[in-house]
C-alpha positions as CSV (number, residue, x, y, z in Angstrom):
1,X,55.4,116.4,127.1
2,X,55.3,118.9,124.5
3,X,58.7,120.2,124.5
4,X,59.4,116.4,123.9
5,X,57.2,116.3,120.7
6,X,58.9,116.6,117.5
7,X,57.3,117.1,114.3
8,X,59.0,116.3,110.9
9,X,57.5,116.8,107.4
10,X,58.6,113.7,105.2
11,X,59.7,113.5,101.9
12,X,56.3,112.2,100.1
13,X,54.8,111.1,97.0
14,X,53.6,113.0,94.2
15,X,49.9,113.4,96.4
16,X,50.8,112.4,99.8
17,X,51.9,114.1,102.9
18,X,53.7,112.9,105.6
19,X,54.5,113.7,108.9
20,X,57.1,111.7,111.3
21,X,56.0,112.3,114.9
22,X,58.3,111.2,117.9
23,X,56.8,110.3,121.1
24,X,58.3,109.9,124.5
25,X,58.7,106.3,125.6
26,X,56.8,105.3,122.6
27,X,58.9,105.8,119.5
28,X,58.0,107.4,116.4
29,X,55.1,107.0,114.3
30,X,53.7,108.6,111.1
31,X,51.0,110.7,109.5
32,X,50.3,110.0,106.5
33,X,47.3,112.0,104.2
34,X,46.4,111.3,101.0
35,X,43.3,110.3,98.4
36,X,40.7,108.3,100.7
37,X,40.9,105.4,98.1
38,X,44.8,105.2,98.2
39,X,45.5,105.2,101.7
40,X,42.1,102.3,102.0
41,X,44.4,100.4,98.8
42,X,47.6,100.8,101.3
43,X,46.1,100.0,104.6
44,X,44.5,96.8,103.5
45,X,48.1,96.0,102.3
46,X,50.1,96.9,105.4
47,X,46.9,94.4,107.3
48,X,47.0,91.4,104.6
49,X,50.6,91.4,105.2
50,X,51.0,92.4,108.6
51,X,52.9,89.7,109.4
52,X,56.1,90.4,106.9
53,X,58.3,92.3,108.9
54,X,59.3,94.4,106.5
55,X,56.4,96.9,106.1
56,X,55.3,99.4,108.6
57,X,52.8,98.5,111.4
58,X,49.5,100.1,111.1
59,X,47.7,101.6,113.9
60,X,45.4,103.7,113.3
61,X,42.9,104.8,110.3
62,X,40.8,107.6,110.1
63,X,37.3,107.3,110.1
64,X,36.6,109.1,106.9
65,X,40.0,107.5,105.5
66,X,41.8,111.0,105.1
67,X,44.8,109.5,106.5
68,X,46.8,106.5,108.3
69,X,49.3,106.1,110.9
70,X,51.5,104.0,111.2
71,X,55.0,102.8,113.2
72,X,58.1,104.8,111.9
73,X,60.7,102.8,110.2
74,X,64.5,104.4,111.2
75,X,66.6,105.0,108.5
76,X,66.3,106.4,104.9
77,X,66.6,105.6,101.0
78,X,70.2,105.1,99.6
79,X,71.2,105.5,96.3
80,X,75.0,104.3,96.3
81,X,74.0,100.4,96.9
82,X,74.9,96.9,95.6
83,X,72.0,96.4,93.8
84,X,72.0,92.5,93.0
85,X,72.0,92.2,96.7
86,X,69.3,94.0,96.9
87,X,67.1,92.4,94.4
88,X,68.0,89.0,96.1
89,X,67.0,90.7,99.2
90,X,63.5,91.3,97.9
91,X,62.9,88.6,96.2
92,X,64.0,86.5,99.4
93,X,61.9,88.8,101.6
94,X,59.4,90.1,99.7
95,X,58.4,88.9,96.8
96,X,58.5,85.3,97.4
97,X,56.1,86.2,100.6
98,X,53.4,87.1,98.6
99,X,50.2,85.5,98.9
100,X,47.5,84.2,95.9
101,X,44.1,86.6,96.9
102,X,40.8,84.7,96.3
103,X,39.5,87.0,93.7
104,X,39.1,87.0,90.0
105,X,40.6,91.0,89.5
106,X,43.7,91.8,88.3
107,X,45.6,95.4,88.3
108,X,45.4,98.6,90.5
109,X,43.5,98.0,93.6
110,X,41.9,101.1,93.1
111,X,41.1,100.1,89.4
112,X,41.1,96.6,89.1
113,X,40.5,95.2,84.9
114,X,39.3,91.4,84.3
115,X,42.9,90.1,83.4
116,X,46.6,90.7,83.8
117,X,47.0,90.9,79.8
118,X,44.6,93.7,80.5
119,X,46.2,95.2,82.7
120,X,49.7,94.8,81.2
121,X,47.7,96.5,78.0
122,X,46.7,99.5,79.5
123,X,50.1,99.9,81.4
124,X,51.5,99.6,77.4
125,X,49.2,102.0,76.3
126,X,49.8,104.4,78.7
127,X,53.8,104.1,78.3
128,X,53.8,104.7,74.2
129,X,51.4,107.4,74.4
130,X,54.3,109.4,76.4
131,X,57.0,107.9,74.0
132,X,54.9,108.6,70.7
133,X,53.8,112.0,71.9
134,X,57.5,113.1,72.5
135,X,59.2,114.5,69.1
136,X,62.7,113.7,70.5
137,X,62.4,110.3,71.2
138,X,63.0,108.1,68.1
139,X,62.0,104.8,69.4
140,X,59.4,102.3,67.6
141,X,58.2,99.5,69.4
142,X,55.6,96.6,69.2
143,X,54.8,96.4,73.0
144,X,51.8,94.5,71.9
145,X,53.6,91.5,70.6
146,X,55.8,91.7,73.8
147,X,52.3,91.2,76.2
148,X,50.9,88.2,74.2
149,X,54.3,86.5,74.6
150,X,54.3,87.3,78.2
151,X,50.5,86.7,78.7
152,X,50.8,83.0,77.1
153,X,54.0,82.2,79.5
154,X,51.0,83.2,82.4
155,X,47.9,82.0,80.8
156,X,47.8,79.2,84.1
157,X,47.9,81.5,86.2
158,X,44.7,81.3,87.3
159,X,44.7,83.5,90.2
160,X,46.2,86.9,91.2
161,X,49.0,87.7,93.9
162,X,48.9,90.9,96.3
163,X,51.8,92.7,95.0
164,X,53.5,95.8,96.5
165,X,52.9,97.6,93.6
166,X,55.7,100.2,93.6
167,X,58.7,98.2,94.6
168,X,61.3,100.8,93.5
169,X,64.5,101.2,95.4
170,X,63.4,104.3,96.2
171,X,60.8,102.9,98.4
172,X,63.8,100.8,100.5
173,X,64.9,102.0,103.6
174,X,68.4,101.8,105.1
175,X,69.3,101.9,108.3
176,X,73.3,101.8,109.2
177,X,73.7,100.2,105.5
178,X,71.4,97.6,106.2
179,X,67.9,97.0,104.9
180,X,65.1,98.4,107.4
181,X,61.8,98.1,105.7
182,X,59.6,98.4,102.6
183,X,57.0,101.7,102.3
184,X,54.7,103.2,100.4
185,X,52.7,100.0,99.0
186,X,50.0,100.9,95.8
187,X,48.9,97.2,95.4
188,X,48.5,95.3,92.5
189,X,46.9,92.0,92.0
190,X,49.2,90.2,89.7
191,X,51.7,88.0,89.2
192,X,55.2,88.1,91.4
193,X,57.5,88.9,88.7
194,X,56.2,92.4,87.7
195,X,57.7,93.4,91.3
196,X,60.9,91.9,90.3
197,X,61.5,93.1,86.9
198,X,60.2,96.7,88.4
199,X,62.3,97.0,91.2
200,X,65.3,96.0,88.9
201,X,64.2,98.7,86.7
202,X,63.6,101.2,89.4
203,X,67.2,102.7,88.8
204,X,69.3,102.9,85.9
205,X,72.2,101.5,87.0
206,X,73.2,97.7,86.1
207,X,70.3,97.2,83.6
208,X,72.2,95.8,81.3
209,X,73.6,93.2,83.8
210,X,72.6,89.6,83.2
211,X,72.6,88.2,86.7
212,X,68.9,89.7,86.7
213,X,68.2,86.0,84.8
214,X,69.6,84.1,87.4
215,X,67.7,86.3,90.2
216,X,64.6,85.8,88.5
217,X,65.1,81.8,89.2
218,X,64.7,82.2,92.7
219,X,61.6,83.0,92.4
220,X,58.8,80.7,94.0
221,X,55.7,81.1,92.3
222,X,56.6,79.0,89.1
223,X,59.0,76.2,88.5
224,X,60.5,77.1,85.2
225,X,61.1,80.5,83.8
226,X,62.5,80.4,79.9
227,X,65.2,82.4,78.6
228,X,63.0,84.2,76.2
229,X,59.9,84.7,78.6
230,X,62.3,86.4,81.0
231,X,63.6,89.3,78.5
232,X,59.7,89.6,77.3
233,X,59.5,90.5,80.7
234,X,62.4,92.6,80.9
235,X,61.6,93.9,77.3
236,X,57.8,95.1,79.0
237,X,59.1,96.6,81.9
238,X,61.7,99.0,80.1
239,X,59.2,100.4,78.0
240,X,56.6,101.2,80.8
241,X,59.9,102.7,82.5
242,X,60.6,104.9,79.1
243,X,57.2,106.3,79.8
244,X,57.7,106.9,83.1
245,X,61.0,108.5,83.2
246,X,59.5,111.2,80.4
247,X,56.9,111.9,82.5
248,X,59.2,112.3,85.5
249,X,62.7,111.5,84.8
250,X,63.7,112.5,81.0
251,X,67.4,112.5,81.7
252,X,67.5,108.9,82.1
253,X,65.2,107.6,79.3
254,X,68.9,107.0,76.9
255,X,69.8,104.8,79.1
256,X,66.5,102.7,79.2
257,X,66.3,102.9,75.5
258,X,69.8,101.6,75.4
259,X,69.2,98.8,77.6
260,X,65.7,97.9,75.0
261,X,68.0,97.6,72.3
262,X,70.5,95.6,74.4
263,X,68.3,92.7,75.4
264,X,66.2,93.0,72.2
265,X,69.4,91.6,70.5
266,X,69.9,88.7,73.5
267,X,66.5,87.8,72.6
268,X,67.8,87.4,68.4
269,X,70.5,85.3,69.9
Protein backbone atom coordinates (compact mmCIF):
# COMPACT_ATOMS: atom_id res chain seq x y z
CA UNK A 1 0.00 0.00 0.00
CA UNK A 2 2.52 2.48 0.32
CA UNK A 3 4.10 2.36 -3.03
CA UNK A 4 0.38 3.15 -3.95
CA UNK A 5 0.25 6.39 -1.73
CA UNK A 6 0.87 9.59 -3.39
CA UNK A 7 1.42 12.75 -1.76
CA UNK A 8 0.96 16.17 -3.47
CA UNK A 9 1.47 19.66 -1.86
CA UNK A 10 -1.41 21.97 -3.19
CA UNK A 11 -1.35 25.33 -4.21
CA UNK A 12 -2.78 27.11 -0.94
CA UNK A 13 -3.78 30.33 0.54
CA UNK A 14 -1.87 32.97 1.83
CA UNK A 15 -1.72 30.76 5.52
CA UNK A 16 -2.88 27.42 4.60
CA UNK A 17 -1.29 24.26 3.57
CA UNK A 18 -2.53 21.59 1.63
CA UNK A 19 -1.83 18.33 0.92
CA UNK A 20 -3.85 15.96 -1.84
CA UNK A 21 -3.45 12.39 -0.71
CA UNK A 22 -4.59 9.42 -3.14
CA UNK A 23 -5.78 6.31 -1.67
CA UNK A 24 -6.22 2.88 -3.22
CA UNK A 25 -9.83 2.00 -3.81
CA UNK A 26 -10.79 5.00 -1.96
CA UNK A 27 -10.01 8.14 -4.08
CA UNK A 28 -8.33 11.12 -2.99
CA UNK A 29 -8.78 13.26 -0.16
CA UNK A 30 -7.11 16.35 1.38
CA UNK A 31 -5.11 17.79 4.23
CA UNK A 32 -5.66 20.83 4.88
CA UNK A 33 -3.76 23.08 7.99
CA UNK A 34 -4.31 26.30 8.94
CA UNK A 35 -5.31 28.91 11.90
CA UNK A 36 -7.61 26.66 14.43
CA UNK A 37 -10.37 29.47 14.10
CA UNK A 38 -10.32 29.40 10.17
CA UNK A 39 -10.51 25.85 9.43
CA UNK A 40 -13.63 25.75 12.68
CA UNK A 41 -15.15 29.00 10.22
CA UNK A 42 -14.69 26.55 7.10
CA UNK A 43 -15.75 23.28 8.53
CA UNK A 44 -19.04 24.53 9.94
CA UNK A 45 -19.55 25.79 6.26
CA UNK A 46 -18.64 22.61 4.30
CA UNK A 47 -21.49 20.86 7.39
CA UNK A 48 -24.30 23.75 7.12
CA UNK A 49 -24.12 23.14 3.46
CA UNK A 50 -23.31 19.74 3.13
CA UNK A 51 -25.92 19.04 1.09
CA UNK A 52 -24.89 21.56 -2.04
CA UNK A 53 -22.93 19.41 -4.18
CA UNK A 54 -20.70 21.69 -5.05
CA UNK A 55 -18.29 21.95 -1.95
CA UNK A 56 -15.98 19.38 -0.73
CA UNK A 57 -17.22 16.61 1.68
CA UNK A 58 -15.83 16.74 5.11
CA UNK A 59 -14.55 13.93 6.90
CA UNK A 60 -12.63 14.40 9.31
CA UNK A 61 -11.46 17.31 11.95
CA UNK A 62 -8.83 17.34 14.20
CA UNK A 63 -9.30 17.31 17.66
CA UNK A 64 -7.39 20.45 18.49
CA UNK A 65 -8.73 21.95 15.04
CA UNK A 66 -5.10 22.15 13.41
CA UNK A 67 -6.48 20.83 10.33
CA UNK A 68 -9.48 19.27 8.20
CA UNK A 69 -9.79 16.68 5.64
CA UNK A 70 -11.79 16.44 3.27
CA UNK A 71 -12.87 14.61 -0.32
CA UNK A 72 -10.66 15.78 -3.27
CA UNK A 73 -12.36 17.63 -5.98
CA UNK A 74 -10.67 16.48 -9.65
CA UNK A 75 -9.76 19.15 -11.69
CA UNK A 76 -8.18 22.70 -11.31
CA UNK A 77 -8.82 26.68 -11.60
CA UNK A 78 -8.94 28.11 -15.19
CA UNK A 79 -8.38 31.41 -16.21
CA UNK A 80 -9.36 31.48 -20.01
CA UNK A 81 -13.27 31.01 -19.30
CA UNK A 82 -16.69 32.56 -20.38
CA UNK A 83 -17.23 34.37 -17.48
CA UNK A 84 -21.08 35.32 -17.70
CA UNK A 85 -21.58 31.62 -17.81
CA UNK A 86 -19.93 31.36 -14.97
CA UNK A 87 -21.53 33.89 -12.87
CA UNK A 88 -25.02 32.43 -14.00
CA UNK A 89 -23.54 29.24 -12.84
CA UNK A 90 -23.01 30.46 -9.38
CA UNK A 91 -25.71 32.31 -8.91
CA UNK A 92 -27.84 29.28 -10.17
CA UNK A 93 -25.88 26.90 -7.92
CA UNK A 94 -24.56 28.71 -5.36
CA UNK A 95 -25.73 31.68 -4.40
CA UNK A 96 -29.30 31.24 -4.71
CA UNK A 97 -28.73 28.06 -2.31
CA UNK A 98 -27.91 29.96 0.45
CA UNK A 99 -29.67 29.79 3.59
CA UNK A 100 -31.02 32.83 6.23
CA UNK A 101 -28.88 31.68 9.72
CA UNK A 102 -30.88 32.36 12.91
CA UNK A 103 -28.54 34.77 14.35
CA UNK A 104 -28.37 38.53 14.76
CA UNK A 105 -24.29 38.85 13.56
CA UNK A 106 -23.24 40.01 10.53
CA UNK A 107 -19.54 39.81 8.84
CA UNK A 108 -16.48 37.37 9.23
CA UNK A 109 -17.36 34.37 11.09
CA UNK A 110 -14.37 34.73 12.82
CA UNK A 111 -15.13 38.40 13.60
CA UNK A 112 -18.66 38.90 13.38
CA UNK A 113 -19.90 43.17 13.96
CA UNK A 114 -23.68 43.95 14.91
CA UNK A 115 -24.74 44.99 11.29
CA UNK A 116 -23.97 44.58 7.63
CA UNK A 117 -23.45 48.54 7.27
CA UNK A 118 -20.87 47.66 9.74
CA UNK A 119 -19.39 45.39 8.30
CA UNK A 120 -19.48 46.91 4.76
CA UNK A 121 -17.72 49.97 6.86
CA UNK A 122 -14.95 48.41 8.08
CA UNK A 123 -14.43 46.47 4.65
CA UNK A 124 -14.41 50.43 3.26
CA UNK A 125 -12.07 51.47 5.70
CA UNK A 126 -9.76 48.93 5.21
CA UNK A 127 -9.80 49.38 1.22
CA UNK A 128 -9.07 53.44 1.34
CA UNK A 129 -6.53 53.07 3.82
CA UNK A 130 -4.42 50.93 1.07
CA UNK A 131 -5.61 53.47 -1.70
CA UNK A 132 -4.91 56.71 0.45
CA UNK A 133 -1.64 55.35 1.71
CA UNK A 134 -0.33 54.68 -1.85
CA UNK A 135 1.37 58.00 -3.48
CA UNK A 136 0.63 56.64 -7.04
CA UNK A 137 -2.82 56.18 -6.91
CA UNK A 138 -4.72 59.37 -7.66
CA UNK A 139 -8.14 58.24 -6.87
CA UNK A 140 -10.72 60.11 -4.35
CA UNK A 141 -13.72 58.44 -3.39
CA UNK A 142 -16.71 58.85 -0.99
CA UNK A 143 -17.17 55.00 -0.15
CA UNK A 144 -19.19 56.26 2.73
CA UNK A 145 -22.04 57.66 0.73
CA UNK A 146 -21.80 54.51 -1.47
CA UNK A 147 -22.71 52.11 1.99
CA UNK A 148 -25.60 54.30 3.18
CA UNK A 149 -27.19 53.98 -0.31
CA UNK A 150 -26.55 50.38 -0.25
CA UNK A 151 -27.44 49.88 3.44
CA UNK A 152 -31.04 51.67 3.00
CA UNK A 153 -31.69 49.34 -0.23
CA UNK A 154 -31.07 46.31 2.80
CA UNK A 155 -32.35 47.98 5.82
CA UNK A 156 -35.35 44.88 5.65
CA UNK A 157 -33.09 42.66 5.68
CA UNK A 158 -33.64 41.50 8.88
CA UNK A 159 -31.54 38.54 9.04
CA UNK A 160 -28.14 37.36 7.73
CA UNK A 161 -27.33 34.57 4.93
CA UNK A 162 -24.29 32.05 5.23
CA UNK A 163 -22.18 33.27 2.46
CA UNK A 164 -19.06 31.64 0.89
CA UNK A 165 -17.20 34.39 1.61
CA UNK A 166 -14.40 34.24 -0.95
CA UNK A 167 -16.24 33.39 -4.10
CA UNK A 168 -13.47 34.36 -6.57
CA UNK A 169 -13.04 32.48 -9.69
CA UNK A 170 -9.99 31.49 -8.42
CA UNK A 171 -11.64 29.34 -5.96
CA UNK A 172 -13.65 27.38 -9.08
CA UNK A 173 -12.59 24.19 -10.16
CA UNK A 174 -12.70 22.80 -13.67
CA UNK A 175 -12.65 19.60 -14.56
CA UNK A 176 -12.61 18.64 -18.56
CA UNK A 177 -13.95 22.50 -19.06
CA UNK A 178 -16.71 21.85 -16.95
CA UNK A 179 -17.43 23.19 -13.40
CA UNK A 180 -16.37 20.59 -10.60
CA UNK A 181 -16.74 22.32 -7.30
CA UNK A 182 -16.50 25.41 -5.11
CA UNK A 183 -13.28 25.50 -2.29
CA UNK A 184 -11.83 27.36 0.12
CA UNK A 185 -15.10 28.87 1.94
CA UNK A 186 -14.21 32.05 4.68
CA UNK A 187 -17.91 32.64 5.65
CA UNK A 188 -19.66 35.66 5.87
CA UNK A 189 -23.02 36.32 7.34
CA UNK A 190 -24.56 38.71 4.94
CA UNK A 191 -26.56 39.27 2.27
CA UNK A 192 -26.36 37.14 -1.20
CA UNK A 193 -25.33 39.77 -3.45
CA UNK A 194 -21.81 40.53 -1.95
CA UNK A 195 -20.94 36.91 -3.37
CA UNK A 196 -22.17 38.05 -6.62
CA UNK A 197 -20.75 41.34 -7.16
CA UNK A 198 -17.32 39.72 -5.62
CA UNK A 199 -17.08 36.87 -7.79
CA UNK A 200 -17.81 39.27 -10.79
CA UNK A 201 -15.01 41.31 -9.49
CA UNK A 202 -12.68 38.46 -8.81
CA UNK A 203 -10.99 38.96 -12.33
CA UNK A 204 -10.54 41.88 -14.39
CA UNK A 205 -11.76 40.83 -17.38
CA UNK A 206 -15.49 41.98 -18.52
CA UNK A 207 -15.97 44.50 -15.70
CA UNK A 208 -17.15 46.87 -17.69
CA UNK A 209 -19.76 44.53 -19.24
CA UNK A 210 -23.47 45.30 -18.42
CA UNK A 211 -24.99 41.91 -18.52
CA UNK A 212 -23.78 41.79 -14.73
CA UNK A 213 -27.38 43.91 -14.28
CA UNK A 214 -29.32 41.40 -15.80
CA UNK A 215 -27.35 38.45 -13.82
CA UNK A 216 -27.95 40.13 -10.71
CA UNK A 217 -31.94 39.70 -11.40
CA UNK A 218 -31.78 36.13 -11.04
CA UNK A 219 -31.14 36.42 -7.92
CA UNK A 220 -33.65 34.90 -5.22
CA UNK A 221 -33.42 36.60 -2.13
CA UNK A 222 -35.28 39.89 -3.13
CA UNK A 223 -37.88 40.62 -5.65
CA UNK A 224 -36.68 43.92 -7.08
CA UNK A 225 -33.23 45.11 -7.50
CA UNK A 226 -33.00 49.07 -8.88
CA UNK A 227 -30.76 50.22 -11.42
CA UNK A 228 -29.05 52.50 -9.16
CA UNK A 229 -28.81 50.08 -5.99
CA UNK A 230 -27.09 47.58 -8.32
CA UNK A 231 -23.98 49.94 -9.39
CA UNK A 232 -23.85 51.12 -5.52
CA UNK A 233 -23.15 47.65 -5.24
CA UNK A 234 -20.94 47.40 -8.05
CA UNK A 235 -19.49 50.87 -7.20
CA UNK A 236 -18.58 49.17 -3.33
CA UNK A 237 -17.23 46.12 -4.56
CA UNK A 238 -14.60 47.86 -6.95
CA UNK A 239 -13.16 49.91 -4.35
CA UNK A 240 -12.65 46.97 -1.79
CA UNK A 241 -11.11 45.20 -4.93
CA UNK A 242 -8.71 48.54 -5.47
CA UNK A 243 -7.56 47.71 -2.02
CA UNK A 244 -7.10 44.38 -2.47
CA UNK A 245 -5.31 44.28 -5.72
CA UNK A 246 -2.58 46.88 -4.02
CA UNK A 247 -2.13 44.74 -1.39
CA UNK A 248 -1.69 41.72 -3.72
CA UNK A 249 -2.23 42.48 -7.28
CA UNK A 250 -1.02 46.21 -8.18
CA UNK A 251 -0.83 45.60 -11.90
CA UNK A 252 -4.48 45.37 -12.13
CA UNK A 253 -5.71 48.23 -9.95
CA UNK A 254 -5.95 50.63 -13.62
CA UNK A 255 -8.25 48.53 -14.71
CA UNK A 256 -10.57 48.54 -11.57
CA UNK A 257 -10.10 52.20 -11.26
CA UNK A 258 -11.23 52.42 -14.83
CA UNK A 259 -14.18 50.35 -14.40
CA UNK A 260 -15.12 52.97 -10.96
CA UNK A 261 -15.15 55.75 -13.29
CA UNK A 262 -17.09 53.72 -15.95
CA UNK A 263 -20.14 52.88 -13.90
CA UNK A 264 -19.87 56.03 -11.74
CA UNK A 265 -20.93 57.80 -14.99
CA UNK A 266 -23.96 54.96 -15.75
CA UNK A 267 -25.04 55.98 -12.41
CA UNK A 268 -25.11 60.15 -13.62
CA UNK A 269 -27.11 58.77 -16.46
Amino acid sequence: MKNNLKVKKLSGGTLSSCFHISLPLYGGIVIKLNNSQVLRDESMFLNYYEKVEWYPKLLAISSDDSFIIYKYIEGRTKNNLNKEYLLKFLVNNIVNKYQVVEKKIWGRANFPVGSWESFLHERGKEAKMFINGNPDINFEIDIDNIIEKIALSNIKSEKPYLLHGDLGIYNVIFYEDKINGIIDPMPIYGVPIYDLIFAYLSTPEEIKDLYILDIIDLLNYKKVFSCEYKIHEILFGIIVRIGRCLKHHSNDVQAYISAFYFWQDKLKK
